[in-house]
N, C-alpha and C positions, 0 to 999 in steps of 0.2 A: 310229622311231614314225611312223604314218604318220595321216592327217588322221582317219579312222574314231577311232583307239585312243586318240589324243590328245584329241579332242571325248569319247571316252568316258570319258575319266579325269578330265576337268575334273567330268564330271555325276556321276561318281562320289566323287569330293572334295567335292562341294557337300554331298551325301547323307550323307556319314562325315562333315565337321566343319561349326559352324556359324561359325569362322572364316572357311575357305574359301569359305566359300556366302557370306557377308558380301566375302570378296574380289575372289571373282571377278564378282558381280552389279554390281561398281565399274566392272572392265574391259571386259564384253562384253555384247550382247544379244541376243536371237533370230537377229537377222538376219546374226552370226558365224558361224553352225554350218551347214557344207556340206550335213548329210543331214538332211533334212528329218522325219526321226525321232528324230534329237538335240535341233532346234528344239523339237519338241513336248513333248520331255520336259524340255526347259530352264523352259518356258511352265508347266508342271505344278508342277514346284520352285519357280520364284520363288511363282508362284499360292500355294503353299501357306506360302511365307515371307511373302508380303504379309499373310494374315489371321492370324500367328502362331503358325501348327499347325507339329505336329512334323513334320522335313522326312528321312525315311527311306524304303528301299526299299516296305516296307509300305503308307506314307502316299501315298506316289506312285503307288502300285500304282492305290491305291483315287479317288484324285482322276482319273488318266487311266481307269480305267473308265468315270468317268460323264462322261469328252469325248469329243467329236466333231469335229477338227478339221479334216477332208474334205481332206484333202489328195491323197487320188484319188478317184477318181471310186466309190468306195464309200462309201456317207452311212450305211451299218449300222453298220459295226465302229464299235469303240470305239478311240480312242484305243491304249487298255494293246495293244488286240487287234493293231494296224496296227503295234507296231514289237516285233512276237513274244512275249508277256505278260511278267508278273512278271519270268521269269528273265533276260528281255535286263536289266533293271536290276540284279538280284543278280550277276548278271555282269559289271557295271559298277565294283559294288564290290570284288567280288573280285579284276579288274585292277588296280586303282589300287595305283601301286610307294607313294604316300604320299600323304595329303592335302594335307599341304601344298605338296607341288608343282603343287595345281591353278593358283593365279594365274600361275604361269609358264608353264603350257600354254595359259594363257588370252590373254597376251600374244602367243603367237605364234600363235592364233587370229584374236587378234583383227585381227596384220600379215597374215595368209593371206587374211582376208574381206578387208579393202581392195582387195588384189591382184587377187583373183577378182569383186571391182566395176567395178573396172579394165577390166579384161579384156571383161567384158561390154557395159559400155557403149563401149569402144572397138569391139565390133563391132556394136553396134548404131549406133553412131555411120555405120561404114562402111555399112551398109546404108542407110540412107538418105541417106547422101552418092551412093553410086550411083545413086539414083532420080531421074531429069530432072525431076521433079515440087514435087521439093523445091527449096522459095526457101533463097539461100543464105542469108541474115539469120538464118532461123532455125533454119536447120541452125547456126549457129553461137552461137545459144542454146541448142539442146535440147542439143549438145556441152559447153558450161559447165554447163548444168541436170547431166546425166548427170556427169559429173567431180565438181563438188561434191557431189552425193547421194550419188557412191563412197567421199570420203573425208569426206564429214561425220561431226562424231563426233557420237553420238546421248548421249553419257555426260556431261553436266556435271558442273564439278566445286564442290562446296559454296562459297561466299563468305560471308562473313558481314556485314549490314547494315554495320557501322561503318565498313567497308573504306572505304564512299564520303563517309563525312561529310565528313571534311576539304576534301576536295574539292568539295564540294558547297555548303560554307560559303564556302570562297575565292570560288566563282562568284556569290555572293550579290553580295560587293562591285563585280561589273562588272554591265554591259546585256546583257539577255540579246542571242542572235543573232539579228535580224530586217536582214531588206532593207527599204529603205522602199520604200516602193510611187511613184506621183507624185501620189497624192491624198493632203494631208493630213486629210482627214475621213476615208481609210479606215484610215489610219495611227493616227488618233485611235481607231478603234474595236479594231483588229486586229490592232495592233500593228506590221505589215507582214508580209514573207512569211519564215515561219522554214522552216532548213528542215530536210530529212527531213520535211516535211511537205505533202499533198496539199489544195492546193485549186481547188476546182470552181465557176467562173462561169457558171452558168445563164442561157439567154434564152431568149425567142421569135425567131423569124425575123429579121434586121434590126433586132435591138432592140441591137443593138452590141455583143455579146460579143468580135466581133473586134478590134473597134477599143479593147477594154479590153486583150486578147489582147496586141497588138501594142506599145500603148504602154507597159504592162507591162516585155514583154520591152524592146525598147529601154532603156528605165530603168536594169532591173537589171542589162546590160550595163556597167555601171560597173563594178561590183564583180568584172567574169570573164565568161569564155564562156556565152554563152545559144542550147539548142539547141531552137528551134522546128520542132517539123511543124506543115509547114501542108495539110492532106489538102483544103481548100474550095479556097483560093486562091492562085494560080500567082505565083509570084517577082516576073513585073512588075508586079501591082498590086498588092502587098504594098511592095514599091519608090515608087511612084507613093503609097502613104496616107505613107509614110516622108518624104519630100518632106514633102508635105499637113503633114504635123504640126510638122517640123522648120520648117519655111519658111513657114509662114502663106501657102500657095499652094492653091486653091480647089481641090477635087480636081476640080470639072468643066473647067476648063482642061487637066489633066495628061491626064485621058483623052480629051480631044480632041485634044490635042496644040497649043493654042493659047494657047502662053503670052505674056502682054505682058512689054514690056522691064522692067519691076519685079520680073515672075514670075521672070523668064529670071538675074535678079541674085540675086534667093534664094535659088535652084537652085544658082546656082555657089557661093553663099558656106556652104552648109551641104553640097555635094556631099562633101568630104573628108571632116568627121566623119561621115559614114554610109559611106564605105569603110574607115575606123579603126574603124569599132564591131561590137566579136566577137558577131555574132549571125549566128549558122550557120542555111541554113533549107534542111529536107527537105520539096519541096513537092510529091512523089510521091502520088497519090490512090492513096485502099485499099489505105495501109500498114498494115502489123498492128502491133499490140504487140513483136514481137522486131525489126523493122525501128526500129523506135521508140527501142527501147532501143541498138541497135546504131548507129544515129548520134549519139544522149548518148554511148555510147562512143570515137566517133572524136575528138568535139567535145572529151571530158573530156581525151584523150590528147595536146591540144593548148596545155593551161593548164588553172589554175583554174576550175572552170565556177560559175555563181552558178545557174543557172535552169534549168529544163526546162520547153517552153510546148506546148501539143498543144491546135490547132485543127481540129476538134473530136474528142470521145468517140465519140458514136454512128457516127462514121464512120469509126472504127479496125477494121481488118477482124480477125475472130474469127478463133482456132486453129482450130477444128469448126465451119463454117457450118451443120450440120444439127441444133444442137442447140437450143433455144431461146432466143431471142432477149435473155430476160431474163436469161438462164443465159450471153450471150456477153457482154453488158455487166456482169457482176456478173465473171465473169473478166477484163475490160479494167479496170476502176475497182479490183480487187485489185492488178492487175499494174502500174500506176500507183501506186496506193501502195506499194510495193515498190520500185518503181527511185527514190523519194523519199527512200527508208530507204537502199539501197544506193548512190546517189551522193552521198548526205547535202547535198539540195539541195530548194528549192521546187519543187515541181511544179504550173505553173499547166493545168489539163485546162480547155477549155471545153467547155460541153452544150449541149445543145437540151432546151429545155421544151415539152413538148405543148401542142397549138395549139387546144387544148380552155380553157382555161387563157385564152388571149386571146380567146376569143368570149364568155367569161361576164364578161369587163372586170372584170375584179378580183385584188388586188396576188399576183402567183405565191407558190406555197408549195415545200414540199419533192416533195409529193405531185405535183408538174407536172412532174419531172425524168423527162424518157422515156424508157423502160425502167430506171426510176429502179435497180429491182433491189437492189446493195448502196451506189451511189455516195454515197449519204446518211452509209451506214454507214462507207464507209471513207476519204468525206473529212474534214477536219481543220476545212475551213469553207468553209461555199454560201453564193456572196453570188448573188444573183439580182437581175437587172435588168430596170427597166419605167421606161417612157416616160409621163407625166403627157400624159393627152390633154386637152386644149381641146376642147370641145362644140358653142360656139359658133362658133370656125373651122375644126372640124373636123378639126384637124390639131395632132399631138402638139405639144408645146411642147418650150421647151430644158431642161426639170429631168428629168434620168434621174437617177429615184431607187433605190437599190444599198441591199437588201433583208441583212442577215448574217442568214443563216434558219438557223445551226449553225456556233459557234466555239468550238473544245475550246481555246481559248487566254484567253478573257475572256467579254464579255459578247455579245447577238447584237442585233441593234435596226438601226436605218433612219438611212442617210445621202444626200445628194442633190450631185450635181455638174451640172455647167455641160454642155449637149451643145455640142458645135462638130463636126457632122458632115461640115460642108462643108471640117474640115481636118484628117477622122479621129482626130478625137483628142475625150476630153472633161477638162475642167479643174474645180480647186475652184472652188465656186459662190462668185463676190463677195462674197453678203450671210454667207456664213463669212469673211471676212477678217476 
């Protein structure tokens, strides 16, 4: 029996029994059936079993009359009309050796469509593997992308609620999973960073997203590998705030190079724990999202990973640069939340908030997230940072207060910590002790 006669006996079994049509609608879907005139009339049958009509060569007849499912480039014909009328189905029926063998044709259906996914995306794979054009990183995402879409099964299979109770009661009696963060006021609010979960720190310019970025990461390098892109800034001064923070050493010493004999002592005493701390860093500018994700995968391949840090969003380079802008960050801030769920880790993303936002001196909202797009929608929680200015001297003061403007984990409201920017880091504020 060959793939035509076989696809035609399953749709002909659907149509003779309502077993079969119950059966095989478990094992396969549209996207099984080779000829694209099987597809349509599979589409007709189910159509007609979803709203509970009787599901016969007649009923089918008359439901593919009134589609149109343009499968060439004729927008007239009907449906019925495009896979030869009525009698191609009457003929359907007439083949089938029994009905009840349609689940079993459905089965090796349903192993022929994997095959034939296979197949395809291996040579679409090769086609752009040939093209000099293409970055490898994500030739070797759209590779995974196309393999999993071949063999995904699109059929789940029923669970029933109670499955999870027990388990779900067990976890009552532990803490949930969170990382602590190194502020306890932000721990106090947000519990720390859980994860499969995306969150996004918002700033203005220099308002220190980095420097939250970084000591972050650091931190949660206790618990495992942490893999930061840093797409702003380059290894040695990422190095040099690392220092700064670990060593109470000024960072304007470190970037001039003029450390006193005190400096020159803290440097040595904390240099070995910052060569022992797994924090991997891709500091390649106008890395895109699959470069992104493909160094989380080297990092993950390497231990335990705790963290995913990405300095910044807006500067993650989009799949299609020609499409709009809002349209490229709303696919980055997706695809972030995604590698959260699939490494089952925190993903700390930082933003840039429009600079509209600091000329009207007033505390950032969600709406100042630029090209805000979906990043609102698909992070898990925006803390947004602002610098308490002085008036009188002119010049911001040390309380950068950290805004929770969206926390799908508790509550959202305002906490304030200590700046110490002179040793890239900032700290809980004293008058919290």
């Amino acid at each position: 029996m060959d793939t035509q006669e076989r696809e035609g006996a399953v749709l002909g079994g659907m149509m003779l029994s309502k077993s079969a049509l119950a059966d095989v609608s478990e094992l396969i879907n549209d996207r099984d059936f080779a000829e694209w005139r099987n597809r349509i009339t599979f589409t007709a049958i189910m159509s007609l079993a979803n709203d509970g009509a009787p599901v016969d060569p007649i009923a089918v007849a008359e439901r593919m009359s009134k589609r149109k499912t343009r499968e060439t480039d004729d927008d007239h014909r009907s449906d019925l009309t495009m896979i030869g009328g009525a009698i191609t189905l009457h003929d359907m029926i007439s083949d089938v050796p029994n009905a009840a063998s349609a689940p079993y044709y459905a089965k090796i259906m349903r192993r022929d469509a994997v095959k034939r996914r296979l197949v395809e995306a291996g040579t679409k794979i090769a086609s752009l593997a040939a093209s000099e054009e293409t970055d490898a990183a994500a030739l070797i995402e759209v590779a995974r992308a196309r393999v999993d879409e071949a063999v995904a099964d699109d059929l789940t299979e029923a669970t029933i609620i109670g499955d999870d109770i027990d388990s779900v009661i067990d976890a009552l009696s532990t803490a949930p999973e969170y990382l602590p963060t190194p502020w306890r006021a932000a721990n106090d609010m947000i519990n720390g960073f859980k994860p499969g979960a995306l969150y996004v720190v918002g700033a203005r310019p220099g308002a220190g997203k980095s420097i939250i970025g970084l000591q972050a990461a650091m931190h949660v390098s206790k618990w495992g590998n942490v893999a930061l892109s840093s797409l702003e800034m380059p290894r040695e001064e990422l190095t040099h705030r690392m220092l700064a923070l670990k060593g109470s050493v000024h960072m304007t010493q470190l970037t001039r190079h003029s450390l006193s004999k005190h400096d020159w002592e803290s440097v040595a005493r904390h240099a070995q724990s910052l060569r022992d701390m797994p924090l991997f860093v891709d500091d390649r500018s106008g890395t895109s999202i699959a470069q992104i994700r493909a160094h989380a995968r080297s990092v993950a391949r390497k231990g335990r990973m705790s963290a995913i840090v990405v300095d910044y969003l807006q500067l993650i380079k989009a799949t299609d640069s020609k499409r709009a802008r809002w349209e490229q960050v709303t696919e980055i801030s997706r695809a972030l939340k995604i590698m959260a769920r699939d490494f089952n880790v925190p993903v700390i993303a930082l933003a840039q908030l429009n600079r509209e936002s600091e000329s009207n001196k007033r505390p950032p909202t969600l709406a100042d997230l630029r090209e805000s797009g979906s990043i609102e929608q698909d992070a898990d929680v925006v803390l947004l940072l602002t610098r308490e200015f002085d008036e009188l001297a002119g010049t911001p003061t040390d309380n950068l207060d950290v805004i929770v403007a969206k926390n799908r984990h508790g509550s959202t409201g305002k906490f304030t910590l200590m700046w110490e920017g002179h040793y890239a880091r900032v700290s809980d504020a004293p008058w919290a002790e």
